[in-house]
N, CA, C, O and CB atoms as a CASP TS submission, in Angstrom:
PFRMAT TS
TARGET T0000
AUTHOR 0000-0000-0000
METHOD Language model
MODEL 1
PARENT N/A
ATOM      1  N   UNK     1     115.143 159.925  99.980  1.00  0.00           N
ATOM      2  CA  UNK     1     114.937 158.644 100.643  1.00  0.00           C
ATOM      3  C   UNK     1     113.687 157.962 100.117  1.00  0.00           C
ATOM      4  O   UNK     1     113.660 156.758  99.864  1.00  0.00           O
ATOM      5  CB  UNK     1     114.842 158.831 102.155  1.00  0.00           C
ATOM      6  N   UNK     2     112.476 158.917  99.937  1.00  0.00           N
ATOM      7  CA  UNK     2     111.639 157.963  99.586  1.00  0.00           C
ATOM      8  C   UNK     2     111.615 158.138  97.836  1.00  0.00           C
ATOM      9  O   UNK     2     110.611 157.622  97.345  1.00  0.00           O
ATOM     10  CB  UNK     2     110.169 158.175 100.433  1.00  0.00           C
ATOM     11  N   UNK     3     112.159 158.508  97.258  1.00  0.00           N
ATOM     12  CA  UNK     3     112.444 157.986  95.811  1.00  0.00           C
ATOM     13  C   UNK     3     113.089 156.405  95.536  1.00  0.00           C
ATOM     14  O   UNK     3     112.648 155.513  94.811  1.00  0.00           O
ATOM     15  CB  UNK     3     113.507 159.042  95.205  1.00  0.00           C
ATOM     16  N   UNK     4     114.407 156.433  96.483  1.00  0.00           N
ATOM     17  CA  UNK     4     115.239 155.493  96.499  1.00  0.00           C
ATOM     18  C   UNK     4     113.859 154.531  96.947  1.00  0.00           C
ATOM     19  O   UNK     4     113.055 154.124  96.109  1.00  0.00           O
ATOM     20  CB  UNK     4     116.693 155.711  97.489  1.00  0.00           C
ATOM     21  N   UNK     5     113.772 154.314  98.097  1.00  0.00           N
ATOM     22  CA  UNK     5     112.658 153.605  98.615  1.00  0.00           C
ATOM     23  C   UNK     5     111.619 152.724  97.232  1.00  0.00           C
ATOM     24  O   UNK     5     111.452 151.551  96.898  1.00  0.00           O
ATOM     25  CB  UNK     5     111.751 154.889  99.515  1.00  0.00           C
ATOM     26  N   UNK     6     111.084 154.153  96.724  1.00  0.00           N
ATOM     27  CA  UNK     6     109.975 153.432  95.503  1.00  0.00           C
ATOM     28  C   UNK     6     111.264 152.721  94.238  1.00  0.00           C
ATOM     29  O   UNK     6     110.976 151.721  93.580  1.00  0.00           O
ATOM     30  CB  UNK     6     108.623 155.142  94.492  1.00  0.00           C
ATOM     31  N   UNK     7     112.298 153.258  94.124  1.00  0.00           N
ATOM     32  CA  UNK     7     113.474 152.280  92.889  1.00  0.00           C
ATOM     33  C   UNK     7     113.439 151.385  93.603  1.00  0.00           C
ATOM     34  O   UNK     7     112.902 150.367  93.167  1.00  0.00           O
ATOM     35  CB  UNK     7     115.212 152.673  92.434  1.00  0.00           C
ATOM     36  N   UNK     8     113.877 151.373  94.713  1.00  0.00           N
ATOM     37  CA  UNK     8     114.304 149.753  95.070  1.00  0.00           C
ATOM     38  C   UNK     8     113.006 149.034  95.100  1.00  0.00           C
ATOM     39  O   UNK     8     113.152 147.988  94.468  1.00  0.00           O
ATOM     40  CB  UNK     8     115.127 149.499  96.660  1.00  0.00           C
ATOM     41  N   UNK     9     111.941 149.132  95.507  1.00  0.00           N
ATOM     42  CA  UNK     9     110.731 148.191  95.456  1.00  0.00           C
ATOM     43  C   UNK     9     109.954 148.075  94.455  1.00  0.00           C
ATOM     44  O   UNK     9     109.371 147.018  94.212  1.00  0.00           O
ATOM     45  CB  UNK     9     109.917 148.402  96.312  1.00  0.00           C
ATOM     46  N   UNK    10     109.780 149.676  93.373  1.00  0.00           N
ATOM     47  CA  UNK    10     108.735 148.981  92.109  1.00  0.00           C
ATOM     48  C   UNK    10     109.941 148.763  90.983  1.00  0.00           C
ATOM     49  O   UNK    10     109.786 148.076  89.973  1.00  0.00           O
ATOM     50  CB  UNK    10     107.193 150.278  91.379  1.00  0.00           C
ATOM     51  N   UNK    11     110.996 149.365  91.277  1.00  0.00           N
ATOM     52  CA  UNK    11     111.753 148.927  89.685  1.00  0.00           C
ATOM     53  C   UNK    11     113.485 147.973  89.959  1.00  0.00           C
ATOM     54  O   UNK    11     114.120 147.518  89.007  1.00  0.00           O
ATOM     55  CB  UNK    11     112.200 150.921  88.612  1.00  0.00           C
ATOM     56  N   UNK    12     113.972 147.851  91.492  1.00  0.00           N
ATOM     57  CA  UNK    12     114.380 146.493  92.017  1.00  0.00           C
ATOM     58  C   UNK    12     116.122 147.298  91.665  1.00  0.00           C
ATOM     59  O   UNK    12     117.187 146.793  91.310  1.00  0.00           O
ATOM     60  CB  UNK    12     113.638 144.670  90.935  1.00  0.00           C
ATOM     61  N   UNK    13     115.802 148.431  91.908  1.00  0.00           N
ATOM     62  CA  UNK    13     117.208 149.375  91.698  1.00  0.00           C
ATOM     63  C   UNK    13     117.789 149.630  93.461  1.00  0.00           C
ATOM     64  O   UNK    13     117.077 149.921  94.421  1.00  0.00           O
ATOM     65  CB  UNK    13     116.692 151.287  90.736  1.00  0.00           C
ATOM     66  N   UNK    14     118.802 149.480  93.452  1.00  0.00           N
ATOM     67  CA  UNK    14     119.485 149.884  94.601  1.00  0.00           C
ATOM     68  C   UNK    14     120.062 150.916  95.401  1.00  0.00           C
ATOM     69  O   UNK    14     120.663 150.597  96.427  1.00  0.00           O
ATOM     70  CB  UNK    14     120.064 149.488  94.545  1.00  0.00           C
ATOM     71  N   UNK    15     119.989 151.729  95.173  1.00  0.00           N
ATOM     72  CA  UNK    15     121.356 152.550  95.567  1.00  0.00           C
ATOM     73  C   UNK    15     122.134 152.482  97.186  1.00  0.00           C
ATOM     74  O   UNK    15     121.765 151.843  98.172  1.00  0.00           O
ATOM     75  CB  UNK    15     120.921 154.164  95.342  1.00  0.00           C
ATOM     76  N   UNK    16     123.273 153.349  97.032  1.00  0.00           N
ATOM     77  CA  UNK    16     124.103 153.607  98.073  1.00  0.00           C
ATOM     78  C   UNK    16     123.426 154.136  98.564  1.00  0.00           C
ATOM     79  O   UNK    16     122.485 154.650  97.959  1.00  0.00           O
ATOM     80  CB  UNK    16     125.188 154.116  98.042  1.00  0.00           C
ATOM     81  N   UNK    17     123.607 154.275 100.079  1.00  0.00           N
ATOM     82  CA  UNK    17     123.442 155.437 101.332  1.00  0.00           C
ATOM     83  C   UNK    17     124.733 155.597 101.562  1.00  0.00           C
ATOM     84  O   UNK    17     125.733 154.902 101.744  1.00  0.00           O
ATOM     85  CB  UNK    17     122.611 155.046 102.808  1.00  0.00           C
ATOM     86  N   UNK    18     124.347 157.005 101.487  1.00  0.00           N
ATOM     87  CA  UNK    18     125.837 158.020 101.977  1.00  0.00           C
ATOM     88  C   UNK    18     125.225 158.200 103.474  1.00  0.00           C
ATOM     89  O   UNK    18     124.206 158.719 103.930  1.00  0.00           O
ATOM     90  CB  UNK    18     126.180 159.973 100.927  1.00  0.00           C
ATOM     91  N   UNK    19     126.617 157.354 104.145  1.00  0.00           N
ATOM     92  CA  UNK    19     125.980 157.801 105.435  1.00  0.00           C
ATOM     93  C   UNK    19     126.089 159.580 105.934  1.00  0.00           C
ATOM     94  O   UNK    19     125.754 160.096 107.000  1.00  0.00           O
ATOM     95  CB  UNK    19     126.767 156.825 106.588  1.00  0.00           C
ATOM     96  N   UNK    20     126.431 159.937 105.227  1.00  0.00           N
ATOM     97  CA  UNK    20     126.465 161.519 105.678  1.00  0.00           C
ATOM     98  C   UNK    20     125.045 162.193 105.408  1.00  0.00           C
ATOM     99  O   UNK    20     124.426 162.844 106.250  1.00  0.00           O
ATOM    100  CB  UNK    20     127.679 162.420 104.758  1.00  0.00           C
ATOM    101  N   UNK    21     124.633 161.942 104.128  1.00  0.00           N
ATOM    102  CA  UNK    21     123.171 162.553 103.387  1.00  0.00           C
ATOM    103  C   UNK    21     122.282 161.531 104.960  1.00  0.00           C
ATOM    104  O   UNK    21     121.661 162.293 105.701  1.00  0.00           O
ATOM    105  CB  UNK    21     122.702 161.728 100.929  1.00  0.00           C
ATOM    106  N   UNK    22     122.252 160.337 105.294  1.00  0.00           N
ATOM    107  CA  UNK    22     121.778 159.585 105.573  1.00  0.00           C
ATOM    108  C   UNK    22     121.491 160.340 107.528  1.00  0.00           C
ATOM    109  O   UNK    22     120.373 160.385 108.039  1.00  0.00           O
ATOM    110  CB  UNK    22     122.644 158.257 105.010  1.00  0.00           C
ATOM    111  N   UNK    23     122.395 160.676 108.027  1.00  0.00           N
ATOM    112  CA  UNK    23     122.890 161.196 109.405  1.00  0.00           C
ATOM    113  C   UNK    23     122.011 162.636 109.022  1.00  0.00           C
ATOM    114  O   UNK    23     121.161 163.047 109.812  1.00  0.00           O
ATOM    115  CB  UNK    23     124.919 161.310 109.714  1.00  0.00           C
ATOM    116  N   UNK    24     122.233 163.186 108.033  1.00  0.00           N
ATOM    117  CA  UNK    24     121.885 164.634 107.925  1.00  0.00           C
ATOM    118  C   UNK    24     119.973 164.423 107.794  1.00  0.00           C
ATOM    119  O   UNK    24     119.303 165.167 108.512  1.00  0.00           O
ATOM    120  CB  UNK    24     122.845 165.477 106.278  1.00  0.00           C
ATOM    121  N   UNK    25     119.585 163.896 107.316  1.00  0.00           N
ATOM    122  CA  UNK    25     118.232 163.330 107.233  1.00  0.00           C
ATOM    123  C   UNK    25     117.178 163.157 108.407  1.00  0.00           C
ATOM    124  O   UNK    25     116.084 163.678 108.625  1.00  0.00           O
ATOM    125  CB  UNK    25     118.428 162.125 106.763  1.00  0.00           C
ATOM    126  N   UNK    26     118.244 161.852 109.334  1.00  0.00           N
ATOM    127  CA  UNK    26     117.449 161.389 110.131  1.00  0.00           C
ATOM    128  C   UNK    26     117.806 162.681 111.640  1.00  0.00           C
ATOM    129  O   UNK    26     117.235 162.746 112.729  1.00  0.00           O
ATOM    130  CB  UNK    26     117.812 159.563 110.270  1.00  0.00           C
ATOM    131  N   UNK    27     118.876 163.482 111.117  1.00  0.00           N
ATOM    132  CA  UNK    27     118.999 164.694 111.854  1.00  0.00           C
ATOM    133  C   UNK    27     117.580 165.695 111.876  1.00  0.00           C
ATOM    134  O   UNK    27     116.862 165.936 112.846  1.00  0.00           O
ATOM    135  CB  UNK    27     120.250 165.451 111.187  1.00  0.00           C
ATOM    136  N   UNK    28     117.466 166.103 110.696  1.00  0.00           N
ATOM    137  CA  UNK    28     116.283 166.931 110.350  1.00  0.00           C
ATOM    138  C   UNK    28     115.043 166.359 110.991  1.00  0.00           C
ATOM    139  O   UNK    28     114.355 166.903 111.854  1.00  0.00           O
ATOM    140  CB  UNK    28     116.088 167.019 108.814  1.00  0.00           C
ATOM    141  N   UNK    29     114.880 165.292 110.489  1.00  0.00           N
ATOM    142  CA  UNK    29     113.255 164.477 111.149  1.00  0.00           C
ATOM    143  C   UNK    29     113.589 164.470 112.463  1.00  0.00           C
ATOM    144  O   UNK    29     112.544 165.001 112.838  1.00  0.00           O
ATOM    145  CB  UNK    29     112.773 162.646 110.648  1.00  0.00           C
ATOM    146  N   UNK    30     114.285 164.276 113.617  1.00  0.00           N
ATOM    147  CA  UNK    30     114.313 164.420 114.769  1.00  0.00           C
ATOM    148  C   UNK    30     113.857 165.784 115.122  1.00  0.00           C
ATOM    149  O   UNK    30     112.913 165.978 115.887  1.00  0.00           O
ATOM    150  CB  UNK    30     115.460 164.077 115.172  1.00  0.00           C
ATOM    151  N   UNK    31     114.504 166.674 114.586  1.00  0.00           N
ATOM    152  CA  UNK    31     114.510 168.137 114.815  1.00  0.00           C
ATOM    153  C   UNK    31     112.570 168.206 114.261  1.00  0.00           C
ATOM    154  O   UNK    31     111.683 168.600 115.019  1.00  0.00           O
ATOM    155  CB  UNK    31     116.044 169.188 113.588  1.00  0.00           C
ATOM    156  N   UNK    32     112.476 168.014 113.689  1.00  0.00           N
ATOM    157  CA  UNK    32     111.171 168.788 112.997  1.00  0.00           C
ATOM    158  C   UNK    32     109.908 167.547 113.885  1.00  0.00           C
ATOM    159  O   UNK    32     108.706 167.625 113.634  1.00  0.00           O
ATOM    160  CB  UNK    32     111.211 168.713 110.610  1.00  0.00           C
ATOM    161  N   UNK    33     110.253 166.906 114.497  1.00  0.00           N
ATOM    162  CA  UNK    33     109.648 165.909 114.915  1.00  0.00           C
ATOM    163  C   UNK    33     109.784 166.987 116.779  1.00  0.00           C
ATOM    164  O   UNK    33     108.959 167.746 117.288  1.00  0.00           O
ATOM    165  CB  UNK    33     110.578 164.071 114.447  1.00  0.00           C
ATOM    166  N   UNK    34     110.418 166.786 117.006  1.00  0.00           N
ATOM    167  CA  UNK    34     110.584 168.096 118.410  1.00  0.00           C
ATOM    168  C   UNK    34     109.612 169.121 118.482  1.00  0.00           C
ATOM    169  O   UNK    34     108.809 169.476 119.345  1.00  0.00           O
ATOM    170  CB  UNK    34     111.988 169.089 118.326  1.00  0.00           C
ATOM    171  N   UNK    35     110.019 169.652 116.884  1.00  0.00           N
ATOM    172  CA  UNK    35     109.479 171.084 116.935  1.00  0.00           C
ATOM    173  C   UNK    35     107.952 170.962 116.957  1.00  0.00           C
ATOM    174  O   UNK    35     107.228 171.632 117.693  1.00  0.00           O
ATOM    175  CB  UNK    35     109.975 172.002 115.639  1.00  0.00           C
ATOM    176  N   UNK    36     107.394 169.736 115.790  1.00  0.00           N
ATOM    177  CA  UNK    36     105.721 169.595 116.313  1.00  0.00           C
ATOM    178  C   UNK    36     105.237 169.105 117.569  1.00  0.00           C
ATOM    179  O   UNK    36     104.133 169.263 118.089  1.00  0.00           O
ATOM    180  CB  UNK    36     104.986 168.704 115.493  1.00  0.00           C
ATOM    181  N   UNK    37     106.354 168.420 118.009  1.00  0.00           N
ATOM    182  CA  UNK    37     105.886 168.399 119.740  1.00  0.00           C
ATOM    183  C   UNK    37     105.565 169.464 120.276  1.00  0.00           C
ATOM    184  O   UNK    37     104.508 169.722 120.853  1.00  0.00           O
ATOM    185  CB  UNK    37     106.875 167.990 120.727  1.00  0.00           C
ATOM    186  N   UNK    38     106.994 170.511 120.008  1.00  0.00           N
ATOM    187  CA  UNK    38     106.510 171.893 121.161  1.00  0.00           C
ATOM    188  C   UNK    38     104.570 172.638 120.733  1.00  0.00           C
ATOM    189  O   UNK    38     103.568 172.939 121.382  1.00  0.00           O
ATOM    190  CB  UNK    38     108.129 173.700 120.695  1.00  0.00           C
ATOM    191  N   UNK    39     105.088 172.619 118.994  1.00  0.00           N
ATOM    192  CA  UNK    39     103.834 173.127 118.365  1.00  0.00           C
ATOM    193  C   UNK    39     102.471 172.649 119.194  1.00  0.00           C
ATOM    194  O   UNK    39     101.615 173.475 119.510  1.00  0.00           O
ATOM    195  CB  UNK    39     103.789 172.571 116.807  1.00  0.00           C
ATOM    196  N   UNK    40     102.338 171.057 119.555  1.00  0.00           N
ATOM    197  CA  UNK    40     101.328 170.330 119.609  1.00  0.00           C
ATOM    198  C   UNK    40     100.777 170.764 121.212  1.00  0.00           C
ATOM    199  O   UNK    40      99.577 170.867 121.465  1.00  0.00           O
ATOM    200  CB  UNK    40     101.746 168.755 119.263  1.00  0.00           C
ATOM    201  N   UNK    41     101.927 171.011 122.295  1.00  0.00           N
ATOM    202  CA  UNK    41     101.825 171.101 123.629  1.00  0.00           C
ATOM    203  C   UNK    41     101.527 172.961 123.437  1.00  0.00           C
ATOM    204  O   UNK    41     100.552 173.359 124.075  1.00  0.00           O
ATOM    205  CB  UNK    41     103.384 170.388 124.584  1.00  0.00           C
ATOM    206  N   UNK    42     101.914 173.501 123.030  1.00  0.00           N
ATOM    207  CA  UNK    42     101.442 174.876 122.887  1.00  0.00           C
ATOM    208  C   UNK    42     100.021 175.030 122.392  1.00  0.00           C
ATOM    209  O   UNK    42      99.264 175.850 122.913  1.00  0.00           O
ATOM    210  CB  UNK    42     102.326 175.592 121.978  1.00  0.00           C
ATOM    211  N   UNK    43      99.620 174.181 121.304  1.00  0.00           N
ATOM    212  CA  UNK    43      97.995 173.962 120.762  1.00  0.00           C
ATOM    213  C   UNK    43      97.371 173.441 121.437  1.00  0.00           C
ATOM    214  O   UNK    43      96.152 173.586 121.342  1.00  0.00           O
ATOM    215  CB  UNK    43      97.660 173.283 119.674  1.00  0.00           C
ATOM    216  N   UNK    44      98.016 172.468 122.576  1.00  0.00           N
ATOM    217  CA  UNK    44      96.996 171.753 123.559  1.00  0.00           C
ATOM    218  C   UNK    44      96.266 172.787 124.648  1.00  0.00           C
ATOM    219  O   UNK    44      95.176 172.938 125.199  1.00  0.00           O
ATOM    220  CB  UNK    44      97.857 170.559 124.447  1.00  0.00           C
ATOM    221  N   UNK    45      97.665 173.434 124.589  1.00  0.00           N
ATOM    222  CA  UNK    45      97.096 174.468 126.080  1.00  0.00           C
ATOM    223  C   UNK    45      95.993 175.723 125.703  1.00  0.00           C
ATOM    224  O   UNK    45      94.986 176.177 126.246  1.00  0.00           O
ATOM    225  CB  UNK    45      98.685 175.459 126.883  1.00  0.00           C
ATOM    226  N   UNK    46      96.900 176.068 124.247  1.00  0.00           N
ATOM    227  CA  UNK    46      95.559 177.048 123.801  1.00  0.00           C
ATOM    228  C   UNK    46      94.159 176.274 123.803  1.00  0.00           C
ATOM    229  O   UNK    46      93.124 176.797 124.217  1.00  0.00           O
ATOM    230  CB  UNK    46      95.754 177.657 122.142  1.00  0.00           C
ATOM    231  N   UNK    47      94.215 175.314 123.431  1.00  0.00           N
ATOM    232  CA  UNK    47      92.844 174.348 122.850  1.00  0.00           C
ATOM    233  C   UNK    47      91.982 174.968 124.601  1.00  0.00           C
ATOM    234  O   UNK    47      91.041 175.738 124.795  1.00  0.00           O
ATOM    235  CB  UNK    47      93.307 171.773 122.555  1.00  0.00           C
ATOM    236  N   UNK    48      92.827 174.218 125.514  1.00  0.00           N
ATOM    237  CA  UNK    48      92.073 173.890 126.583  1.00  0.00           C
ATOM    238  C   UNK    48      91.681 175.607 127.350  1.00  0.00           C
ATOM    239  O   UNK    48      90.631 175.872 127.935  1.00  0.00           O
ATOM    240  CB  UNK    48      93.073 172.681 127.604  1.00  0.00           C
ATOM    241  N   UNK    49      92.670 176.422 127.161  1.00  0.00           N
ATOM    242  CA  UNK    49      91.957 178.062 127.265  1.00  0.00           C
ATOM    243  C   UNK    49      90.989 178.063 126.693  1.00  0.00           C
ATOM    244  O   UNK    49      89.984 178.280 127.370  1.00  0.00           O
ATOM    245  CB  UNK    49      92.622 179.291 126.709  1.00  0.00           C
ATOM    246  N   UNK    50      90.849 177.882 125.553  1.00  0.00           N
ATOM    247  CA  UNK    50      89.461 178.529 124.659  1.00  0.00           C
ATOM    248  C   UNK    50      88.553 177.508 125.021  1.00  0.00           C
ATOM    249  O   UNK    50      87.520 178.177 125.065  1.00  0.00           O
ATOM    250  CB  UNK    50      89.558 178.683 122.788  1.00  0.00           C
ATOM    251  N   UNK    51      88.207 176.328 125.318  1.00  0.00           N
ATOM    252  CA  UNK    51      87.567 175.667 126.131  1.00  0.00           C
ATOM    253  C   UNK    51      86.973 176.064 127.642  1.00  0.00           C
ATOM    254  O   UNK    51      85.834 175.982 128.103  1.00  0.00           O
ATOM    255  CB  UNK    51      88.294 174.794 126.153  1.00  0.00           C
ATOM    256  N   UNK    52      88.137 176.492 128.172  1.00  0.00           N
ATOM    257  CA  UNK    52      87.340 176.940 129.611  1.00  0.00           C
ATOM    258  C   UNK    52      87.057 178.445 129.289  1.00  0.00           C
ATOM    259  O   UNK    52      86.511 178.999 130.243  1.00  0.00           O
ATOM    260  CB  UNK    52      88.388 176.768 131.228  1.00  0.00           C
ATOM    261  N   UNK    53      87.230 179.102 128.425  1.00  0.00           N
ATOM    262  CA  UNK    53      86.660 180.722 128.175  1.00  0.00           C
ATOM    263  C   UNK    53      85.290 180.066 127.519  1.00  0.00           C
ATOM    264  O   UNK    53      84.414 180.847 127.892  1.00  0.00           O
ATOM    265  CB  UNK    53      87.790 182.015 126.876  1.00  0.00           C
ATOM    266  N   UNK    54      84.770 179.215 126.873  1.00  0.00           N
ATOM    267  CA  UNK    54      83.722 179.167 126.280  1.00  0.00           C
ATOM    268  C   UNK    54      82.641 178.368 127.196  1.00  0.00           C
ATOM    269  O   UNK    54      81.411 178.386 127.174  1.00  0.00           O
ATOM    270  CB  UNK    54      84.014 178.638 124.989  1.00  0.00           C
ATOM    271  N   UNK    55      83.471 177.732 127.926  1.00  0.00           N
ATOM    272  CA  UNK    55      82.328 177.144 129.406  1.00  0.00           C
ATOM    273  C   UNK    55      81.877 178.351 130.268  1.00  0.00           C
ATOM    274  O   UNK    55      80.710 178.569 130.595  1.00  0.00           O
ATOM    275  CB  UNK    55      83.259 175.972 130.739  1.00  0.00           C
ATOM    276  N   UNK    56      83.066 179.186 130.627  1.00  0.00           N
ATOM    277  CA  UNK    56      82.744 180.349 131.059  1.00  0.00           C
ATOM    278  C   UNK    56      81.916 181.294 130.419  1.00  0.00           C
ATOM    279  O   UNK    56      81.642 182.244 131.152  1.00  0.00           O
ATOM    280  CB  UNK    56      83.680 180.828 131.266  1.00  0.00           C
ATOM    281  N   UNK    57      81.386 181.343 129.189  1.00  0.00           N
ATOM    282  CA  UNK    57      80.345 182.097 128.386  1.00  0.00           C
ATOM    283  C   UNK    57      79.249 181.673 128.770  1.00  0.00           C
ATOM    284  O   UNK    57      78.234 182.249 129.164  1.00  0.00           O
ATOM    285  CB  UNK    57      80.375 182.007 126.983  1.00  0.00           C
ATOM    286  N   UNK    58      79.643 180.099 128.566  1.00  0.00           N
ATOM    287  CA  UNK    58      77.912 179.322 128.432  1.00  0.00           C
ATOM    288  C   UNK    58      77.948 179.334 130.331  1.00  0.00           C
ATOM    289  O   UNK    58      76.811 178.960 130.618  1.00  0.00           O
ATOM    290  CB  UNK    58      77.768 176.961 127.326  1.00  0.00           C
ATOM    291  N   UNK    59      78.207 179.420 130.781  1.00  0.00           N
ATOM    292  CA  UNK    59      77.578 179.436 132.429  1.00  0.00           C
ATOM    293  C   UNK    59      77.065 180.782 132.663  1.00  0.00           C
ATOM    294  O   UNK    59      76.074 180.793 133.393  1.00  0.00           O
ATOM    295  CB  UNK    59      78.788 179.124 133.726  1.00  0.00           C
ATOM    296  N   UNK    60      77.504 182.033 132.202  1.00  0.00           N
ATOM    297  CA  UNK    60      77.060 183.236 131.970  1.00  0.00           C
ATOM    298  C   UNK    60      75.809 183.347 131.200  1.00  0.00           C
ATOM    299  O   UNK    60      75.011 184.239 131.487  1.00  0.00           O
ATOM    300  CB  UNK    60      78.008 183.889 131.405  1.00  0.00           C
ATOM    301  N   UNK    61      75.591 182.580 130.321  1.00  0.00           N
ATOM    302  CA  UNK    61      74.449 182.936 129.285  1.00  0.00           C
ATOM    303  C   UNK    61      73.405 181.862 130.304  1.00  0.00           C
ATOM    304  O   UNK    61      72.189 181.986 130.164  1.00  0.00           O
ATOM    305  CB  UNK    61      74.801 182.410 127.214  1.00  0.00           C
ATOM    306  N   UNK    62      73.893 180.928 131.214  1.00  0.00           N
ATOM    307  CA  UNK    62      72.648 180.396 131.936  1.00  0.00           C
ATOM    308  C   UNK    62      71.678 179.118 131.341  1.00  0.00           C
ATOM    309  O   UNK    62      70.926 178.455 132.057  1.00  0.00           O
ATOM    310  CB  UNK    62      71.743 181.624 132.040  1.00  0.00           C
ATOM    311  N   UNK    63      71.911 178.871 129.503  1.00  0.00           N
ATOM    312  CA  UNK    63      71.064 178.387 128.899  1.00  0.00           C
ATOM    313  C   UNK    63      71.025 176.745 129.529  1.00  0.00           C
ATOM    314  O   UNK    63      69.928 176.204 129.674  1.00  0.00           O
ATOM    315  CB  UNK    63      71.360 178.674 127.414  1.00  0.00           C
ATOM    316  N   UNK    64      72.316 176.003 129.891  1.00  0.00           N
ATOM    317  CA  UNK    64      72.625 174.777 130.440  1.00  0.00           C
ATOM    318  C   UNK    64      72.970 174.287 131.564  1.00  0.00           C
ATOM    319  O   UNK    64      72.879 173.135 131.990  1.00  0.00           O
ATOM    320  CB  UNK    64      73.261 174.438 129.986  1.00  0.00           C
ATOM    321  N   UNK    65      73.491 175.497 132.161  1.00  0.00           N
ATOM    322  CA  UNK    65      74.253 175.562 133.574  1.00  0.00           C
ATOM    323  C   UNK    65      74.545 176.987 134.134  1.00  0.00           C
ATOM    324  O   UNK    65      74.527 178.075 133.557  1.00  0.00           O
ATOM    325  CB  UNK    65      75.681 174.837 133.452  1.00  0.00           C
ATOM    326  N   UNK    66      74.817 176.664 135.422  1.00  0.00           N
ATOM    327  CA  UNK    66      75.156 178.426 135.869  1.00  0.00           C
ATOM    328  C   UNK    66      76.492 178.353 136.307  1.00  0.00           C
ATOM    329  O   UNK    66      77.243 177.407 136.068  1.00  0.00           O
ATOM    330  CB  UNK    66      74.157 179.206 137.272  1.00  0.00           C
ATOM    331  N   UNK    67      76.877 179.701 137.167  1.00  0.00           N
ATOM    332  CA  UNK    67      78.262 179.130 137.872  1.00  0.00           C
ATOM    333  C   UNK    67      78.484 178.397 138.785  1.00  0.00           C
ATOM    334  O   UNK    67      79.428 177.871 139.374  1.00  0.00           O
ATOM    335  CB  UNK    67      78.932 179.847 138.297  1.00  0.00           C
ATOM    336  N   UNK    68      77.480 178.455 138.796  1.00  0.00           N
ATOM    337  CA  UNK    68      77.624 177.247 140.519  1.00  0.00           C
ATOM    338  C   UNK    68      77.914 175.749 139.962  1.00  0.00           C
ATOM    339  O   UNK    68      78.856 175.016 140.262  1.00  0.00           O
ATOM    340  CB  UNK    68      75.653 177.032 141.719  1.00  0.00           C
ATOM    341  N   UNK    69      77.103 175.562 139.287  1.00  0.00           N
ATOM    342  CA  UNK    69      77.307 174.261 138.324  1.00  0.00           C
ATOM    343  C   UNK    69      78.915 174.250 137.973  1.00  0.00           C
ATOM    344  O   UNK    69      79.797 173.442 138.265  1.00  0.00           O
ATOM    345  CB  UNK    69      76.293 174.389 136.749  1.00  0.00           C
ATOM    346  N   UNK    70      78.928 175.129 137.439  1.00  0.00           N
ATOM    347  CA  UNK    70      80.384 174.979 136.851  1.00  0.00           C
ATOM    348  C   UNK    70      81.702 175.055 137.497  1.00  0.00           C
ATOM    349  O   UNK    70      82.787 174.716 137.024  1.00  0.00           O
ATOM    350  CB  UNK    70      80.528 175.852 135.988  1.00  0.00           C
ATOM    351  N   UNK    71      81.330 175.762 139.140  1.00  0.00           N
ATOM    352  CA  UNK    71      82.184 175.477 140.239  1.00  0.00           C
ATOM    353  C   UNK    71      82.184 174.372 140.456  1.00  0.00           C
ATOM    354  O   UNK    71      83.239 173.823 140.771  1.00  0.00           O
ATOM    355  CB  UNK    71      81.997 176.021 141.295  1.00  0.00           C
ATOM    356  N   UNK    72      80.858 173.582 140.350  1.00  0.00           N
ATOM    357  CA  UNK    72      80.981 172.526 141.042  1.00  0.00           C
ATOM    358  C   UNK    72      81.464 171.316 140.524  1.00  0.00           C
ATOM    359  O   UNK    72      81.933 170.391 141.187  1.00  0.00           O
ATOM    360  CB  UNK    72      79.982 172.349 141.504  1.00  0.00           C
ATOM    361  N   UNK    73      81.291 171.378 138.993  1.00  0.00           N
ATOM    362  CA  UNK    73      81.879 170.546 138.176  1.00  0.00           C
ATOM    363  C   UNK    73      83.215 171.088 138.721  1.00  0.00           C
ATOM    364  O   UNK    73      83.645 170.303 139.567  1.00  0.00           O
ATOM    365  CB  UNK    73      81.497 170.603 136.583  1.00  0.00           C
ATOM    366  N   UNK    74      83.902 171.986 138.569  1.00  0.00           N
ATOM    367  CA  UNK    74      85.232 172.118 139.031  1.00  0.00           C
ATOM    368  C   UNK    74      85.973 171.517 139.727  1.00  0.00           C
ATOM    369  O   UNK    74      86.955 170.840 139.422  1.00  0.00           O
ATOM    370  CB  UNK    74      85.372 172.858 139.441  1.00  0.00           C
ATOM    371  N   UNK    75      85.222 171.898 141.372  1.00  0.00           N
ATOM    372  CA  UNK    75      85.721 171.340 142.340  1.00  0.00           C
ATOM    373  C   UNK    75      85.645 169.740 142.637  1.00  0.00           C
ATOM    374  O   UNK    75      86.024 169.285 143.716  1.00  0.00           O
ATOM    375  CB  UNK    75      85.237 172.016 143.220  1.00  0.00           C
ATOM    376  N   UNK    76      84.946 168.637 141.230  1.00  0.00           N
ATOM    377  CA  UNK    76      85.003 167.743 141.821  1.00  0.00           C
ATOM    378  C   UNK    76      85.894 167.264 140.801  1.00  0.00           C
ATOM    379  O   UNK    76      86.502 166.198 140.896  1.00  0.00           O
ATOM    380  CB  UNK    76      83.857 167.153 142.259  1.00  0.00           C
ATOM    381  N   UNK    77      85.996 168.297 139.518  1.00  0.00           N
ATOM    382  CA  UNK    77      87.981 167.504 138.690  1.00  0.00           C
ATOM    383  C   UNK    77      88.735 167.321 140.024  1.00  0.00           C
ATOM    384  O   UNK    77      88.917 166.208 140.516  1.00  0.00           O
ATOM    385  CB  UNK    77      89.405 169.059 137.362  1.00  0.00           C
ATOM    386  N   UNK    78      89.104 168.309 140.504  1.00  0.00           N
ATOM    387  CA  UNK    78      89.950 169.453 141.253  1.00  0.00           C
ATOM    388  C   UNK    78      90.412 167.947 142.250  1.00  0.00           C
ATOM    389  O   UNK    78      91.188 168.050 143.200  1.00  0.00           O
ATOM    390  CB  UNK    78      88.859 171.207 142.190  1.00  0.00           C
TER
END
């Protein structure tokens, strides 16, 4: 598709679409377009674990905040 794409615009060549190659294509990109969704919502959630495990370090180590702080930031997402 994107060969055809660059013929038809830098050298003014045309071709057919087979709507079958064409169906089978925009099949795949749906599918692989899904699948980095799930990927992206699975990386979000890890992201945000290792985020609250590393707030939970730094309230332990005391250097910025303690737990209370960090309850309390909690309870006022919450």
């Amino acid at each position: 598709m994107v060969q055809s794409y660059v013929d038809a615009q830098m050298y003014g060549i045309k071709s057919k679409n087979d709507p079958r190659i064409t169906k089978l294509v925009n099949t795949l990109i749906g599918y692989n377009s899904m699948q980095a969704l799930a990927v992206n919502i699975v990386g979000g959630v890890s992201n945000t674990l290792v985020g609250e495990w590393q707030m939970m370090i730094e309230a332990g180590a005391g250097e910025y905040y303690n737990f209370k702080d960090y309850g309390i930031a909690k309870a006022r997402i919450f």
